[in-house]
RODRENMAR-143556 format. One record per residue: residue in one letter; x, y, z of N, C-alpha, C in turn. Coordinates in steps of 0.2 Angstrom, whole numbers, plus 5000, padded with zeros to 4 digits. Atoms other than C-alpha are relative to their C-alpha. Layout:
REM RODRENMAR-143556
aXYZXYZXYZ ...
//
This chain:
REM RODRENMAR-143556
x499349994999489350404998500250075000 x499849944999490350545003500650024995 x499549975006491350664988500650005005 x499349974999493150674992500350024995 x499649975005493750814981500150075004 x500049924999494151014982500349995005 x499449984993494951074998499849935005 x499950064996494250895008500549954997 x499550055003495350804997500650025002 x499349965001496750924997500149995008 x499550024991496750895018499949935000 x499850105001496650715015500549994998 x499349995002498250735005500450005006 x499450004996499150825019500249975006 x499850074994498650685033500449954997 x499750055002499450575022500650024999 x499149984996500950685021500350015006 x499950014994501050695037500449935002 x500050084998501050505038500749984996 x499550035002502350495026500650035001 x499449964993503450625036500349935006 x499950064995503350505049500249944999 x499650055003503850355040500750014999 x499249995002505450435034500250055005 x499549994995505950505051500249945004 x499950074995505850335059500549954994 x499650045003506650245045500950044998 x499449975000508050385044500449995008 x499650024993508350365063500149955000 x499850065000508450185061500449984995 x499650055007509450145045499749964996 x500550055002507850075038499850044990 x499950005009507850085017499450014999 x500850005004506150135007500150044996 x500249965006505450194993499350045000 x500749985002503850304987500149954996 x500350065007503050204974499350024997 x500450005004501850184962499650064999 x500449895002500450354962500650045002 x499849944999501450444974500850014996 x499549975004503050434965499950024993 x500249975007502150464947499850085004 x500549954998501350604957500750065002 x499549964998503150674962500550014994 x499849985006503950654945499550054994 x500349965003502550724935499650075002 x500149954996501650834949500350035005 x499949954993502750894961499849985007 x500350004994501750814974499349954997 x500450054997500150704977499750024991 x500550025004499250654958499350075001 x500749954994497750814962499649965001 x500850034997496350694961500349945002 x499850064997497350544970499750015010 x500149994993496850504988500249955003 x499350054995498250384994500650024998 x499249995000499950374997500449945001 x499850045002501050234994500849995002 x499349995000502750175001500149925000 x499750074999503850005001500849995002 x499550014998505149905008500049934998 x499850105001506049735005499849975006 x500150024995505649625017500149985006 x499749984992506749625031500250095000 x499949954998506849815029499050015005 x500450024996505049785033499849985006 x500250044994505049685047500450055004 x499749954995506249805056499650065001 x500649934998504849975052499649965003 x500450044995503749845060500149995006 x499749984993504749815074500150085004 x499849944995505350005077499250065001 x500649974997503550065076499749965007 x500250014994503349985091500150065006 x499849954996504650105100499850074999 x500049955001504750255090499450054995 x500449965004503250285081499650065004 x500549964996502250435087499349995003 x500750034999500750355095499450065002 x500449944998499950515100499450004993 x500549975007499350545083500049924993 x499850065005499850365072500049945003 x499850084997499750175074500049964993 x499950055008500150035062499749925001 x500450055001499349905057500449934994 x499750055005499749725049499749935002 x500650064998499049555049500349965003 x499650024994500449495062499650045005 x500049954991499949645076499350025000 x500949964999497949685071499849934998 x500750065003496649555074499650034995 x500549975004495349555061500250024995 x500149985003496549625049500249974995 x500050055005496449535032500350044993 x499449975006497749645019500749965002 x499450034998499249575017500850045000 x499549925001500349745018499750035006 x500149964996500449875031499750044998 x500349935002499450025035500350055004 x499949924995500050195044499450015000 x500649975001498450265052499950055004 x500149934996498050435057499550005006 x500650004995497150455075499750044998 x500549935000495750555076499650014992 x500450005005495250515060499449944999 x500450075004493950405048500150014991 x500350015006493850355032500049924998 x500150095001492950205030499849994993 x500250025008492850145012499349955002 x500850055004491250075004500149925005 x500150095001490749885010500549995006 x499650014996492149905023499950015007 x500549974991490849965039500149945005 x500150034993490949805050500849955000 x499350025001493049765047500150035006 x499749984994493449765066500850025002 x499549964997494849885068500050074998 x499949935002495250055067500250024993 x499949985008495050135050500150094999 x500049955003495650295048500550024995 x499849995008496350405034501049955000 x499250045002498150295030500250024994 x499450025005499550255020500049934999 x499950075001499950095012500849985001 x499350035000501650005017500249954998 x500050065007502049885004500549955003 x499550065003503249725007500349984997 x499950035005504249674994500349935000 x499850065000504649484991500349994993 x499850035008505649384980499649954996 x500650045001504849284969500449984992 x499650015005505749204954500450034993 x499549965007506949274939499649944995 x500350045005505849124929499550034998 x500949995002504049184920499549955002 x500550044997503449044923499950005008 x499749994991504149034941499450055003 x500549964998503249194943499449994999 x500650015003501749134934499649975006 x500150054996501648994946499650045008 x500249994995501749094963499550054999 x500549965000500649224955499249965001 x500550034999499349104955499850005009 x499850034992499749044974499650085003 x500349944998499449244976499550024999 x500650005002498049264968499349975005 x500450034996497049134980500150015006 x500349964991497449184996500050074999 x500449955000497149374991499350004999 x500749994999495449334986499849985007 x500150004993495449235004499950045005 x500049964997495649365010499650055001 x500349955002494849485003499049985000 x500950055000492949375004499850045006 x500749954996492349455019500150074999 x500349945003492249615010499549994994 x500150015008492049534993499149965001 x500750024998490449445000499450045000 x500849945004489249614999500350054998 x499949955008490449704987499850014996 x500150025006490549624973499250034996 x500549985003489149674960499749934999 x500050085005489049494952499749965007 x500350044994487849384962500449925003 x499850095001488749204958500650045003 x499249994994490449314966500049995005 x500349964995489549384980500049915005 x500050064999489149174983500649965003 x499250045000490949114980500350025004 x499549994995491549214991499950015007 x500150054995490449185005500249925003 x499850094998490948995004500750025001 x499249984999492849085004499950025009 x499949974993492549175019499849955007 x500350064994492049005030500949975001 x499150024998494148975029500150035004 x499849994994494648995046500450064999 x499349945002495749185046500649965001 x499350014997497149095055500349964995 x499850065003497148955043500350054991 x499549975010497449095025500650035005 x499249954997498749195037500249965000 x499350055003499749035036500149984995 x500050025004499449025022500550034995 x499749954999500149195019500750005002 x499349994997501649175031500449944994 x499150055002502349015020500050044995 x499850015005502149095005500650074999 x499049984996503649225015500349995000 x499350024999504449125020500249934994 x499950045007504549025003500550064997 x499849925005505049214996500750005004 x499449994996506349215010500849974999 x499650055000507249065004500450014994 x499849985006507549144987500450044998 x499349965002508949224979499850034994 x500349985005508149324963500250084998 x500149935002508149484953499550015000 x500949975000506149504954499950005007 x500349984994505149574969499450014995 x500949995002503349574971499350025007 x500549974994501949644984499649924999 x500450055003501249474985499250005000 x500849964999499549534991500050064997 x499949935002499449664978500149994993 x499950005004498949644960500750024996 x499549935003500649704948499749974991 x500149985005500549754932500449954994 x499650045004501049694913500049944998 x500250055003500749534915500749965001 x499350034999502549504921500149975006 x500150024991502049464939500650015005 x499349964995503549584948500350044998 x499749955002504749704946500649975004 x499450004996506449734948500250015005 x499749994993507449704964500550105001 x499449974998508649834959499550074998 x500349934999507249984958499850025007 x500449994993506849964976500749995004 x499649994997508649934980500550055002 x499849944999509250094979499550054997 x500349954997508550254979500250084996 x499949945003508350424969499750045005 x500249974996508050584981499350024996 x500649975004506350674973499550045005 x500449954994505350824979499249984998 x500650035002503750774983499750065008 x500449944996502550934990500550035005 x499349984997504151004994500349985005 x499550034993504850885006500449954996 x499450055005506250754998499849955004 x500250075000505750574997500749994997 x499650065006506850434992499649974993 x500650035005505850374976500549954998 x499950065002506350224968500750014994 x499549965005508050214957499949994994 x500349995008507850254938499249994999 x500649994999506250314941499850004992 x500250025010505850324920499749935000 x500050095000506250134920499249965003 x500550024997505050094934499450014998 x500649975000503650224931499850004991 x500350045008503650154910499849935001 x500250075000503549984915499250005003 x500749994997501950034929499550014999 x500749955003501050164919500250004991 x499849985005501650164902500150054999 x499749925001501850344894499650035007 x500449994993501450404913500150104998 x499949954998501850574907499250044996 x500749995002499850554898499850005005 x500550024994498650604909499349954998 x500650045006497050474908499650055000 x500449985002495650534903499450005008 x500149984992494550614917499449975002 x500650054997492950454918500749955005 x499550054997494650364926500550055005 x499749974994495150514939499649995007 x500350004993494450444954500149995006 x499650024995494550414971499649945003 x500350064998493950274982499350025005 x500649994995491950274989500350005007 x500050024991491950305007499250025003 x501049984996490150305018500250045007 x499749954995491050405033500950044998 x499549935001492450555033499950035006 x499949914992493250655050500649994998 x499149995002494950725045500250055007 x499749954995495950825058500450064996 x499749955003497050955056500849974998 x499250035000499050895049500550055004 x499649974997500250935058500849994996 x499750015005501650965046500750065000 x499549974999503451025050500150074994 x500049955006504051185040500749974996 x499850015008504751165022500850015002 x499349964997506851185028500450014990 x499949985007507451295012500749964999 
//
């Protein structure tokens, strides 16, 4: 596996701001809503900018603001240097959330070598759906989530996994037609669509606590936050959020738990990255 730390990490960082420049000119030209989330907003309340030993970057949208960055990367996205990916517009791709991806780059995660599309350094673009104001409710769809992410996830998980009896299990997963879990995926959308709720949830996308979602109203408005000195929108009542996601997030963990993700290939470019306006 290839290190990514020291100054390769640090320009792996700035491709990802780059990327996430580009998100928020397209979504500012468009009247398209989002938040930073999860690391990179811990990373913008607690460091100023990128987590130092983190090597992603994290953003989300409800899900018709989603569908509209979906649509306006068609016209407006920079294609020179970016293209986006999702399991509606990329054959082969079996995540259930968007990517931003840098041309000209690679970074192919562990286990993930013969995943027919282009894999370079990205951003994640999260979804959010509705999904019940009941525990149970949520309990329910969390299950429904759970199974088609593992469907999904089987033709990785088939010679990831360490566990031989997984490695198995998810070989016999991976014999489910792709077309047949992406519909599987779309109802469970358009089920989210139909609902009227105070909780959101990435449905493909572990969440935390045990309370399978979050509030609508931390992703329905917007706190600005300097992040590597450029202003993001962060999420509103960032405290709120960023206690619920990390608990005391102002502990750093302990440094067997500062890591980043195997990769077996790495080509980074150079960022191309507007100046700082004072």
């Amino acid at each position: 596996m290839i290190p990514v730390e020291g100054e390769t990490l640090r320009k792996l960082q700035l491709i990802e701001l780059e990327m996430l420049l580009e998100v928020d000119r397209i979504c500012k030209k468009c009247g398209i809503h989002y938040n930073i989330i999860a690391g990179t907003m811990l990373g913008a309340v607690r460091h100023g900018g990128f987590i130092p030993w983190d090597d992603d970057a994290d953003v989300a949208m409800l899900r018709l603001e989603y569908m509209r960055f979906r649509e306006a990367c068609r016209t407006e996205l920079d294609g020179s240097r970016f293209s986006f990916q999702d399991h509606q517009v990329t054959p082969g791709y079996r995540w259930g959330y968007g990517k931003l991806r840098r041309k000209e780059t690679l970074f192919l995660r562990e286990h993930q070598e013969h995943m027919p599309y282009e894999q370079g350094v990205f951003i994640d673009v999260f979804p959010l759906d509705a999904v019940p104001d009941s525990y149970w409710g949520r309990t329910l769809v969390n299950a429904e989530c759970f199974i088609v992410r593992k469907l999904l996830w089987a033709r990785v998980g088939k010679t990831a996994d360490k566990n031989a009896v997984k490695r198995l299990v998810y070989r016999l997963m991976d014999c489910v037609p792709e077309d047949k879990i992406k519909g599987f995926l779309d109802r469970l959308i358009s089920d989210s669509s139909r609902r009227k709720s105070e909780w959101v949830r990435i449905l493909m996308f572990p969440t935390p606590n045990r309370e399978w979602g979050y509030l609508k109203r931390w992703y329905s408005g917007s706190e600005n936050v300097s992040f590597e000195s450029y202003t993001f929108p962060g999420v509103a009542d960032g405290d709120g959020y960023l206690s619920f996601k990390f608990g005391n997030y102002h502990e750093f963990p302990p440094p067997e738990k500062r890591k980043t993700h195997p990769v077996s290939a790495l080509k980074l470019t150079e960022p191309q990255l507007p100046e700082v306006k004072s």
